[in-house]
OpenMM code with the backbone's topology and positions (N, CA, C; nanometers):
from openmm import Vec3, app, unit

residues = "UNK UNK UNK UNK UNK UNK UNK UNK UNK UNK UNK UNK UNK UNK UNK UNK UNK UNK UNK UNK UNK UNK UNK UNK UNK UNK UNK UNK UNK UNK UNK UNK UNK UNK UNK UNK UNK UNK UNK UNK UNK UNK UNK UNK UNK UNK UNK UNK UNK UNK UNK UNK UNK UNK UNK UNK UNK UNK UNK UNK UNK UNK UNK UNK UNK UNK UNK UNK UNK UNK UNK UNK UNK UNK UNK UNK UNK UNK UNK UNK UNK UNK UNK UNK UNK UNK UNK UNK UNK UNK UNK UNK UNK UNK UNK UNK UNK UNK UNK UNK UNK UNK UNK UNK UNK UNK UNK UNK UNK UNK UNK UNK UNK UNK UNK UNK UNK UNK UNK UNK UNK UNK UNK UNK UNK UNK UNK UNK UNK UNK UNK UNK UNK UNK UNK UNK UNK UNK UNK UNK UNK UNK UNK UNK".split()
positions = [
    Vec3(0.0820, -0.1194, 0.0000),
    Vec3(0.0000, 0.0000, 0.0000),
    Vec3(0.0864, 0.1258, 0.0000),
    Vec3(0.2014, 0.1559, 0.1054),
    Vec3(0.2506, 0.2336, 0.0935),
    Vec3(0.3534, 0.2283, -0.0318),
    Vec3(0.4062, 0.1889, -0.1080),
    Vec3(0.4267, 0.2045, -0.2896),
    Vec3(0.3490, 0.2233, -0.3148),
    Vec3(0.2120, 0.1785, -0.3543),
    Vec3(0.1480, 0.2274, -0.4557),
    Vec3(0.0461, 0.3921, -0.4318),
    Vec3(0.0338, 0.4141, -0.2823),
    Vec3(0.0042, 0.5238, -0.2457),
    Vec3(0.1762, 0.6642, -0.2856),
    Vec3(0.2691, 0.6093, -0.2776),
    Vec3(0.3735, 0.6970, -0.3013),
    Vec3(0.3672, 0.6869, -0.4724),
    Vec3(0.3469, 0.6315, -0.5340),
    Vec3(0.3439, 0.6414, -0.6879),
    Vec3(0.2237, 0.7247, -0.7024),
    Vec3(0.1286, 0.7015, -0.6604),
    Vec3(-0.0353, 0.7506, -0.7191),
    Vec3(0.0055, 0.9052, -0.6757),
    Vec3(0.0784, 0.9082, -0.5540),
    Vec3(0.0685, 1.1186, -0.5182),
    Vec3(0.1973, 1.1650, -0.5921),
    Vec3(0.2919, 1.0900, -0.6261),
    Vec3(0.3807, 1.1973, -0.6670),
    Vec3(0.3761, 1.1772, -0.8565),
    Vec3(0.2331, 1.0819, -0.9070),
    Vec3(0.1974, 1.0934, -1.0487),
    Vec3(0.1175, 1.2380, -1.0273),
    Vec3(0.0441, 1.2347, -0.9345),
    Vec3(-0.0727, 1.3416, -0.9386),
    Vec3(0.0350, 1.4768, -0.8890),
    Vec3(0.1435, 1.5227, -0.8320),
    Vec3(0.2376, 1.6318, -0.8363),
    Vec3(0.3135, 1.6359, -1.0005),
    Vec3(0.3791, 1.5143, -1.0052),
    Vec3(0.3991, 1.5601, -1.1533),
    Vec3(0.2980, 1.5868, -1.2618),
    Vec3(0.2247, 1.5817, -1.2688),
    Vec3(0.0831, 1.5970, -1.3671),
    Vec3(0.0475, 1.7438, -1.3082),
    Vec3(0.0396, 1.7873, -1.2148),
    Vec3(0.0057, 1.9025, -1.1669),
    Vec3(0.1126, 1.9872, -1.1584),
    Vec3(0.2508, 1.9606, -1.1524),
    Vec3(0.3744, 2.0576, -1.2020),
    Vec3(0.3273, 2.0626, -1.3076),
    Vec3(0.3289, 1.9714, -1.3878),
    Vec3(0.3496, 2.0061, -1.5727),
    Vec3(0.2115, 2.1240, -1.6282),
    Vec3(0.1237, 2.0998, -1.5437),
    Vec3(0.0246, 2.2087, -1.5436),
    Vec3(0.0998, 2.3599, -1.5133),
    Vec3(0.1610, 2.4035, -1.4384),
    Vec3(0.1638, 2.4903, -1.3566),
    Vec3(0.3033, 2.5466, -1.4401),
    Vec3(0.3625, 2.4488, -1.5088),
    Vec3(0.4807, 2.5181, -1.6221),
    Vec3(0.3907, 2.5669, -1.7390),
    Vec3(0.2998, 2.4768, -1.7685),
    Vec3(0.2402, 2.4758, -1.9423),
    Vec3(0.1499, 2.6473, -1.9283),
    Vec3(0.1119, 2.6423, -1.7859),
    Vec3(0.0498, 2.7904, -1.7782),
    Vec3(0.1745, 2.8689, -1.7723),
    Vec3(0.2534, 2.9128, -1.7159),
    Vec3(0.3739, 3.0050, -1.6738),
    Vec3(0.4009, 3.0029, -1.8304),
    Vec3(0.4514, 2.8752, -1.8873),
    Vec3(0.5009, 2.9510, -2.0479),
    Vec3(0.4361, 3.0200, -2.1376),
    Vec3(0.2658, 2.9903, -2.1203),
    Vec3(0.1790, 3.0161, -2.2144),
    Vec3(0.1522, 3.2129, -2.1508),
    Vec3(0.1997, 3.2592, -2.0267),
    Vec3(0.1414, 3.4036, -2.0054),
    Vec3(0.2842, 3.4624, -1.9516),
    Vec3(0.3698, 3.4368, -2.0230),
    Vec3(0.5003, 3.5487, -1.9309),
    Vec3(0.5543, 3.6059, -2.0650),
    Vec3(0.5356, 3.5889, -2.1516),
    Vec3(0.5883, 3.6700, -2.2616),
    Vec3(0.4864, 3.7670, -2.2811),
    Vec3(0.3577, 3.7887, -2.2369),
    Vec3(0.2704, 3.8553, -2.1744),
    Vec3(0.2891, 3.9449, -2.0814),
    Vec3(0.3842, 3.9005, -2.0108),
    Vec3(0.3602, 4.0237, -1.8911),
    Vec3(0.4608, 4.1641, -1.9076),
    Vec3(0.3951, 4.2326, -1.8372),
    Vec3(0.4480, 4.3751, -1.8699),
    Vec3(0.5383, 4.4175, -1.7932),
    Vec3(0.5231, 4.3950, -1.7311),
    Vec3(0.6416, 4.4165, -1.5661),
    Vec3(0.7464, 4.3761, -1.5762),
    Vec3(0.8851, 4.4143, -1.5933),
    Vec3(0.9949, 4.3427, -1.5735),
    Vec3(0.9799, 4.2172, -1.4815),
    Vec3(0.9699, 4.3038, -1.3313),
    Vec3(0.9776, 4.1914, -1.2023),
    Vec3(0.8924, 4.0842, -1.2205),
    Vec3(0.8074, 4.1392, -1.3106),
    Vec3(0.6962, 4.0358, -1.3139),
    Vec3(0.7376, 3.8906, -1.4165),
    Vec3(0.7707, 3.9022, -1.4671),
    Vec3(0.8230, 3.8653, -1.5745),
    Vec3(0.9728, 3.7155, -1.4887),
    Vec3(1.0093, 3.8193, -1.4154),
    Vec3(1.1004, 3.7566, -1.3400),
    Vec3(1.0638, 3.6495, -1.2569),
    Vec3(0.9416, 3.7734, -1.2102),
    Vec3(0.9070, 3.6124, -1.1101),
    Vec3(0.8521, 3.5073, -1.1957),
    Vec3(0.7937, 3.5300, -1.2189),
    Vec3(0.7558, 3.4259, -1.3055),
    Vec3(0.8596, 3.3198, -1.3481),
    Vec3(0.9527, 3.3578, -1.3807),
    Vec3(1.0765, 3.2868, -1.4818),
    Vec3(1.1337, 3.2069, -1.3454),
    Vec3(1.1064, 3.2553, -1.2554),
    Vec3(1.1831, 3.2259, -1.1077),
    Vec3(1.1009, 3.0363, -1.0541),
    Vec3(0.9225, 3.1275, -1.0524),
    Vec3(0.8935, 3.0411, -1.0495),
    Vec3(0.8607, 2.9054, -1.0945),
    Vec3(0.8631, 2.9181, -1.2681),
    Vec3(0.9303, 2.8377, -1.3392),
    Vec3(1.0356, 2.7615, -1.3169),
    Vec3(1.1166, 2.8056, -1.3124),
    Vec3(1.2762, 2.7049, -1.2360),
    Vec3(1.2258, 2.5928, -1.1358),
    Vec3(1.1732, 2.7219, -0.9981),
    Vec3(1.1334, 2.6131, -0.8787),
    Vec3(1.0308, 2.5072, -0.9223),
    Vec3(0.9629, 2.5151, -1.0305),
    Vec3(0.8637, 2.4034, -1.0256),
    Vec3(0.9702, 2.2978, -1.1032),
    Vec3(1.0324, 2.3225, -1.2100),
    Vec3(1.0911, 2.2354, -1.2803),
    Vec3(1.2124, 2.1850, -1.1248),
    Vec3(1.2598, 2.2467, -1.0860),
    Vec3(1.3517, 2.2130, -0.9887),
    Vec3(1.2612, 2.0660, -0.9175),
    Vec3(1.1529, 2.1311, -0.8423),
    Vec3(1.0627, 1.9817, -0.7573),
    Vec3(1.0142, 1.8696, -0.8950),
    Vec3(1.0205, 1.9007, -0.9796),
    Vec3(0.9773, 1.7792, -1.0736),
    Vec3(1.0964, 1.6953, -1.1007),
    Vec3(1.2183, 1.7305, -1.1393),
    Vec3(1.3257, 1.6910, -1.1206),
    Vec3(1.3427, 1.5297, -1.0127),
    Vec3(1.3155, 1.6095, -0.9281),
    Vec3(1.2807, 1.5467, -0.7794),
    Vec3(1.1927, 1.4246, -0.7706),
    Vec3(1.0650, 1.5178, -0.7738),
    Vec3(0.9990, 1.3488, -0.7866),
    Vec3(0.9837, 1.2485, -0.9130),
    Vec3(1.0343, 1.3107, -1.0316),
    Vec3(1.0331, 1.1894, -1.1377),
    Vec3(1.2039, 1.1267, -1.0737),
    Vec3(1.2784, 1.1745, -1.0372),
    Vec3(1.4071, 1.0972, -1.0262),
    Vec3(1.3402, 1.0075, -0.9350),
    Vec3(1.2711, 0.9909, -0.8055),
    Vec3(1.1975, 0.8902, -0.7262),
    Vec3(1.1201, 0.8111, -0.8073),
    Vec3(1.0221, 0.8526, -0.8798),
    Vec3(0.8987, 0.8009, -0.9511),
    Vec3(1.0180, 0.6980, -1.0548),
    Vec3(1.0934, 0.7082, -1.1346),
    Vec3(1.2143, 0.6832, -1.1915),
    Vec3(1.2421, 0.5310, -1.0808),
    Vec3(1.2834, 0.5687, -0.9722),
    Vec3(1.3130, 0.4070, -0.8678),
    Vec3(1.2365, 0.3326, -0.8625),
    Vec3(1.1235, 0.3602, -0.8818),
    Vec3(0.9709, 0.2770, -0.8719),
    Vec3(0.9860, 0.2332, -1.0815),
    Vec3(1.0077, 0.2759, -1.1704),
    Vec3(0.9954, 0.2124, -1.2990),
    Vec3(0.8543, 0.2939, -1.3340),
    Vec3(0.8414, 0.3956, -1.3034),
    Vec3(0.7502, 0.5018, -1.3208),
    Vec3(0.7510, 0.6116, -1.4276),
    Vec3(0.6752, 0.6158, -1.4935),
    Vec3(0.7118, 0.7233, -1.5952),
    Vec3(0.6578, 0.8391, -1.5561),
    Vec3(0.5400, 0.8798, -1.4747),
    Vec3(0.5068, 0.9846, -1.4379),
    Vec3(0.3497, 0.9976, -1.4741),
    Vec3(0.3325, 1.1202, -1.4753),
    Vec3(0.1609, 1.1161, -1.5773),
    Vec3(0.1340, 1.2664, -1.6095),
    Vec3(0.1121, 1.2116, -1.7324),
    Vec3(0.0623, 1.4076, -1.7778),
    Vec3(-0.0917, 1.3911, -1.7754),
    Vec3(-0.1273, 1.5412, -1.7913),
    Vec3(-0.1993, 1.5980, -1.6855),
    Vec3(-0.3272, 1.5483, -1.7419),
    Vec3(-0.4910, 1.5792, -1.7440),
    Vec3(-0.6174, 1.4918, -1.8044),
    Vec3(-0.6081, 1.6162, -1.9268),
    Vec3(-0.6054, 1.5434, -2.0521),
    Vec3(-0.6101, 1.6716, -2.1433),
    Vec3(-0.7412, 1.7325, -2.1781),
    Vec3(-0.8505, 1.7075, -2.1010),
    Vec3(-0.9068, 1.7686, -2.1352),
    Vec3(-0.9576, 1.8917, -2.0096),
    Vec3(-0.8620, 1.8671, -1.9291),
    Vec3(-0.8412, 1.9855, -1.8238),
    Vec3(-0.6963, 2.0626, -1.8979),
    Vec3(-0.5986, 2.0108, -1.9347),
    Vec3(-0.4876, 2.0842, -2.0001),
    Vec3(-0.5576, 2.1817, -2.1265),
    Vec3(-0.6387, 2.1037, -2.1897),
    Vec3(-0.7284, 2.1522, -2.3328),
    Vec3(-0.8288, 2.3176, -2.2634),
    Vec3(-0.8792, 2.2911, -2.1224),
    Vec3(-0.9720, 2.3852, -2.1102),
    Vec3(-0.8897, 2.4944, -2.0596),
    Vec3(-0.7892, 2.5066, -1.9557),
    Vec3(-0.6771, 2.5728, -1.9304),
    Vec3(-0.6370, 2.6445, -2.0546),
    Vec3(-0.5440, 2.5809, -2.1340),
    Vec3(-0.5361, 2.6608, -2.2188),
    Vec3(-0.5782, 2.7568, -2.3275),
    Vec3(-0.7374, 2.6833, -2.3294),
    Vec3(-0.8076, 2.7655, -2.4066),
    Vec3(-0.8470, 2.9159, -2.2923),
    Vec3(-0.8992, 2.8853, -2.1720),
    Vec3(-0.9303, 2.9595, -2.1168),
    Vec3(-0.8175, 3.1036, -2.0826),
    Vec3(-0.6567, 3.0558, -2.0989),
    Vec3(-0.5291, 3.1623, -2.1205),
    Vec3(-0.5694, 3.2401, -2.1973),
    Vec3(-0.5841, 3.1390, -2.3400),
    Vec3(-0.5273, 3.2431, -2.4325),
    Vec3(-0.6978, 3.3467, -2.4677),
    Vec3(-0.8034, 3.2862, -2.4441),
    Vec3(-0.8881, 3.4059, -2.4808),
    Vec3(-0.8884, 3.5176, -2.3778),
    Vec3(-0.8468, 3.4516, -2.2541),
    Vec3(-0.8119, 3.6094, -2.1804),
    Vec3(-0.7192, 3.6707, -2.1974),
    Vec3(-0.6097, 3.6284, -2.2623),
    Vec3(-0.5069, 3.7140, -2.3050),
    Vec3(-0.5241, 3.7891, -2.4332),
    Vec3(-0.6394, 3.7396, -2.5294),
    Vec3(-0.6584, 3.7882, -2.6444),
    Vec3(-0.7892, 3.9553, -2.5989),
    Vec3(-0.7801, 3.8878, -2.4971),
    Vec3(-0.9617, 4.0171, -2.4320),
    Vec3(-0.8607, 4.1201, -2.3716),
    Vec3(-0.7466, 4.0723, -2.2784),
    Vec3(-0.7362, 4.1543, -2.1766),
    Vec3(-0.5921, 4.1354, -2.1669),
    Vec3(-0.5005, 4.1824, -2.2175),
    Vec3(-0.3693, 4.1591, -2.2166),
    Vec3(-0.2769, 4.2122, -2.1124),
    Vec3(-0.3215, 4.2010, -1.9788),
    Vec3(-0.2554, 4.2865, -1.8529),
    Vec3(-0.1709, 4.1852, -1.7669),
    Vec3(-0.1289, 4.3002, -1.6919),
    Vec3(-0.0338, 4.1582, -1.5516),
    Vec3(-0.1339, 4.1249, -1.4837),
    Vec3(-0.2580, 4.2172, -1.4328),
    Vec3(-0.3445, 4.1966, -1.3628),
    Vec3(-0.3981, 4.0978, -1.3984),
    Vec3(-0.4394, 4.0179, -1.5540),
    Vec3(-0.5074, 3.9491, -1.5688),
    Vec3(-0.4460, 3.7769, -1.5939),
    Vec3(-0.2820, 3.8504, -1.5851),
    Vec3(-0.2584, 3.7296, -1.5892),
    Vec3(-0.2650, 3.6712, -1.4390),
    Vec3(-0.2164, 3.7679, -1.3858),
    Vec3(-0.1969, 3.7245, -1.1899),
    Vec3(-0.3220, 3.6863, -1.1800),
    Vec3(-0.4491, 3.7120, -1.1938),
    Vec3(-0.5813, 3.6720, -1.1889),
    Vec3(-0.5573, 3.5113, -1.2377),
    Vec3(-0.5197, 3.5199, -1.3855),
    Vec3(-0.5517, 3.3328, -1.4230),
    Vec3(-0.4145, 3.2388, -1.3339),
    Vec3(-0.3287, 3.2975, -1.2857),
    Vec3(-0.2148, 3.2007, -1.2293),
    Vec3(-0.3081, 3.1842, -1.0670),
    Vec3(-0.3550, 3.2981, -1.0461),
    Vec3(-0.4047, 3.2760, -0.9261),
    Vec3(-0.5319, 3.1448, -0.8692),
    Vec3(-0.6173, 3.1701, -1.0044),
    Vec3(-0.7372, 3.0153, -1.0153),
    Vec3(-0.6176, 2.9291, -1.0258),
    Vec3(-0.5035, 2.8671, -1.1169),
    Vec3(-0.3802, 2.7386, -1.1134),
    Vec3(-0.3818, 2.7503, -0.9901),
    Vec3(-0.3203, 2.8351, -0.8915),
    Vec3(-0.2848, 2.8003, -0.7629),
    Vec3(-0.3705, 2.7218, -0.6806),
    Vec3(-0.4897, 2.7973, -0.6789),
    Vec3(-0.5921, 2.7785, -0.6075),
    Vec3(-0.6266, 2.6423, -0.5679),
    Vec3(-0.6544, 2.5875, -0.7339),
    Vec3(-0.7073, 2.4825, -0.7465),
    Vec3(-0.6059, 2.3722, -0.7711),
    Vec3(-0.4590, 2.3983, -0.7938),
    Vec3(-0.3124, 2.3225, -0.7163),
    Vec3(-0.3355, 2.2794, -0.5705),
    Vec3(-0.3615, 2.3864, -0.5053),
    Vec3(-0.3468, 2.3666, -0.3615),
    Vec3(-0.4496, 2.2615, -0.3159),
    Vec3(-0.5824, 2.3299, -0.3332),
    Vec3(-0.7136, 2.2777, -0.3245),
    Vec3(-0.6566, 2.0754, -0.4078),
    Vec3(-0.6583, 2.0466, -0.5128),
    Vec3(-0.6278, 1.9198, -0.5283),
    Vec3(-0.5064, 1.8491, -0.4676),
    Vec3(-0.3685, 1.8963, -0.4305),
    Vec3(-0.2688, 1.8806, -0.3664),
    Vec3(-0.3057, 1.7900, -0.2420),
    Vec3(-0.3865, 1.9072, -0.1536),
    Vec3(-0.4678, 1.8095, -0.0130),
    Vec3(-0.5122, 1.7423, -0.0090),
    Vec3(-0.6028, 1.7229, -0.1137),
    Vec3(-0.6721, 1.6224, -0.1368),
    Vec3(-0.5960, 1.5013, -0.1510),
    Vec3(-0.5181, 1.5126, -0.2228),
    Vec3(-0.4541, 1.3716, -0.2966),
    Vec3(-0.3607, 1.3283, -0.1451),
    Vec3(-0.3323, 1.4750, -0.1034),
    Vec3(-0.2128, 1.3768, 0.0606),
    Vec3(-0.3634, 1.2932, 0.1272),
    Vec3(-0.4857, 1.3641, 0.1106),
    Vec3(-0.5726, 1.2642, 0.2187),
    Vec3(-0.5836, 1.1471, 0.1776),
    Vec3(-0.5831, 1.1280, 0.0023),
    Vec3(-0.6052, 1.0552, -0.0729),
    Vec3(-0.5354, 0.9263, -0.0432),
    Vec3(-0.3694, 0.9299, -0.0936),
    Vec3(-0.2835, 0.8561, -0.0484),
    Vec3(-0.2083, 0.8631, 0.0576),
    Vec3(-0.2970, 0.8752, 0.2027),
    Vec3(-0.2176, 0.9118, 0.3192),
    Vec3(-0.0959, 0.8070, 0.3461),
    Vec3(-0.1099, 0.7055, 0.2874),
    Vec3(-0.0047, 0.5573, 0.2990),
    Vec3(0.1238, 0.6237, 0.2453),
    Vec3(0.1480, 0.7432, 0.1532),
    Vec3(0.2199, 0.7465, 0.0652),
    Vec3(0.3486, 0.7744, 0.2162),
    Vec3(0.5057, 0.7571, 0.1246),
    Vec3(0.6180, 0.7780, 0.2517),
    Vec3(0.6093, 0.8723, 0.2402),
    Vec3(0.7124, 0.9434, 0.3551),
    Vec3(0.7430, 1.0511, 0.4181),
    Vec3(0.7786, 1.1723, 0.2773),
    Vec3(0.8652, 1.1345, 0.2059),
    Vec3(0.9324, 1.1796, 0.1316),
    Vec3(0.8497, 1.2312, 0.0045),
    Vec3(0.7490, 1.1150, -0.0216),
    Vec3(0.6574, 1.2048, -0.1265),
    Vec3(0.5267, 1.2839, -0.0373),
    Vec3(0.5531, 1.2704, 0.0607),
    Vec3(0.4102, 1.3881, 0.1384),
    Vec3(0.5173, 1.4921, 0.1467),
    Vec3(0.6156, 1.4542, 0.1912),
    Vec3(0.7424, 1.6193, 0.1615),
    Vec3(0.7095, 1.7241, 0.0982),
    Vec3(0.7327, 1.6520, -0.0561),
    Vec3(0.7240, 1.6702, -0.1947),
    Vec3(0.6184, 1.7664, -0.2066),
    Vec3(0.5214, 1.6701, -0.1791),
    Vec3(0.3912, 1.7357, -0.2064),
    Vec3(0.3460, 1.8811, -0.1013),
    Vec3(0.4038, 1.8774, 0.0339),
    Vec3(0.3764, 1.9867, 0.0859),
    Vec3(0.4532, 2.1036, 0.0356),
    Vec3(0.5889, 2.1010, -0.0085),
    Vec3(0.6693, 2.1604, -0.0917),
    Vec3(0.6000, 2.2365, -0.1771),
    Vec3(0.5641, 2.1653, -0.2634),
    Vec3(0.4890, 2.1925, -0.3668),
    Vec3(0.3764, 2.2878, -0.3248),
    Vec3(0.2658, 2.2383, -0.2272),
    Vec3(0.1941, 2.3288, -0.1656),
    Vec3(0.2571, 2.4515, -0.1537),
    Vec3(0.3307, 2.4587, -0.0905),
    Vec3(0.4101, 2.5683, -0.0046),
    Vec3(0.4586, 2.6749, -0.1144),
    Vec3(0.4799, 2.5888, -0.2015),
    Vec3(0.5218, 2.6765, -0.3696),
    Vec3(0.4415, 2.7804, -0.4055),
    Vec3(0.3419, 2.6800, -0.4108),
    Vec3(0.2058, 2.7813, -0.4558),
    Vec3(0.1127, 2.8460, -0.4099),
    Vec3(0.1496, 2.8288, -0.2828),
    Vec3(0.1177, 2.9248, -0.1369),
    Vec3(0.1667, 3.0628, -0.1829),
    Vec3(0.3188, 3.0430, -0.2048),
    Vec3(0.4064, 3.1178, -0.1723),
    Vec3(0.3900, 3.2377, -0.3187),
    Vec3(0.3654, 3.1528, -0.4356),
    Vec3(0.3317, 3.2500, -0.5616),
    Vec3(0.1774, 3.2799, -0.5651),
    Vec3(0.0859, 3.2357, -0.4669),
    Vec3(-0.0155, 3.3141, -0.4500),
    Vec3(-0.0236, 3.4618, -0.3931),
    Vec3(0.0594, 3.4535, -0.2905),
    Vec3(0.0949, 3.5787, -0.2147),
    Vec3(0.1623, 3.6951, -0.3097),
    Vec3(0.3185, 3.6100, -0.3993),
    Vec3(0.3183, 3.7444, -0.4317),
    Vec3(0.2363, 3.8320, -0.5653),
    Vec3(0.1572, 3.7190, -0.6129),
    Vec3(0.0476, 3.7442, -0.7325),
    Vec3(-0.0343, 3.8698, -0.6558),
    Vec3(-0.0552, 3.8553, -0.5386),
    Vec3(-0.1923, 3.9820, -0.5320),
    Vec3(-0.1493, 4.0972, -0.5645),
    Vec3(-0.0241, 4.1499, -0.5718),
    Vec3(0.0100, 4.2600, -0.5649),
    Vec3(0.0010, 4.3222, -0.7315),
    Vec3(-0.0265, 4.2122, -0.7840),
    Vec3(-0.0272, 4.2639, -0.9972),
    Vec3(-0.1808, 4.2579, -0.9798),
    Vec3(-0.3147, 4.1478, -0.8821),
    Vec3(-0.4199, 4.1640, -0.9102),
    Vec3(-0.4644, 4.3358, -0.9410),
] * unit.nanometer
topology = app.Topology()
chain = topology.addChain("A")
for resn in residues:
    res = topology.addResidue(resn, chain)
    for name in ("N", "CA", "C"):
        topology.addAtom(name, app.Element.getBySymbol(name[0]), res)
């Protein structure tokens, strides 16, 4: 139980990183703000940095990982780019990174209740990860 609970949460972090890059690339050539721009690029790194991470684990297990349900990747992206085509601001992008977070965090918990069996190391991961997008929620309000 505890393998297959540590595979099932750190498929559902990598599937939910790869979300959280595919948005960051699709709205930072968008943004207007230098800093903004930065952070962004910043936070980019740190997510690729924790994916790194848990596919090298997921990797010990003979795991390939899992990309994300495409037809949540499909609505995401449609939903970017017509707000970027309506409303081309930082405000509006900090607005759409801010629903990713939200609903990162919001599924994140879920999945630790989900696979509470999972080890130490992928609930780490995953609070990490939380903590990520905790952390780029906060400084998003300031472009809302």
């Amino acid at each position: 139980m505890i393998e297959h609970d540590t595979i099932e949460l750190l498929r559902e972090c990598d599937a939910g990183i790869q979300m959280g890059i595919s948005a960051l690339d699709e709205v930072k050539d968008h943004a207007q703000a230098a800093d903004f721009r930065a952070m962004l690029d910043e936070y980019q790194r740190e997510y690729a940095q924790l994916q790194n991470e848990i596919q090298g684990i997921l990797h010990t297990y003979r795991d390939e990982g899992k990309d994300p349900n495409p037809i949540a990747k499909g609505m995401a992206w449609l939903k970017t780019n017509v707000m970027m085509a309506v409303k081309e601001t930082d405000a509006e992008i900090a607005n759409l990174l801010t629903d990713g977070c939200n609903m990162g965090i919001k599924s994140l918990n879920k999945y630790l209740n989900d696979y509470a069996a999972a080890d130490a190391r992928a609930q780490d991961l995953t609070r990490r990860l939380i903590e990520l997008q905790d952390r780029q929620l906060k400084q998003l309000e300031k472009y809302l």
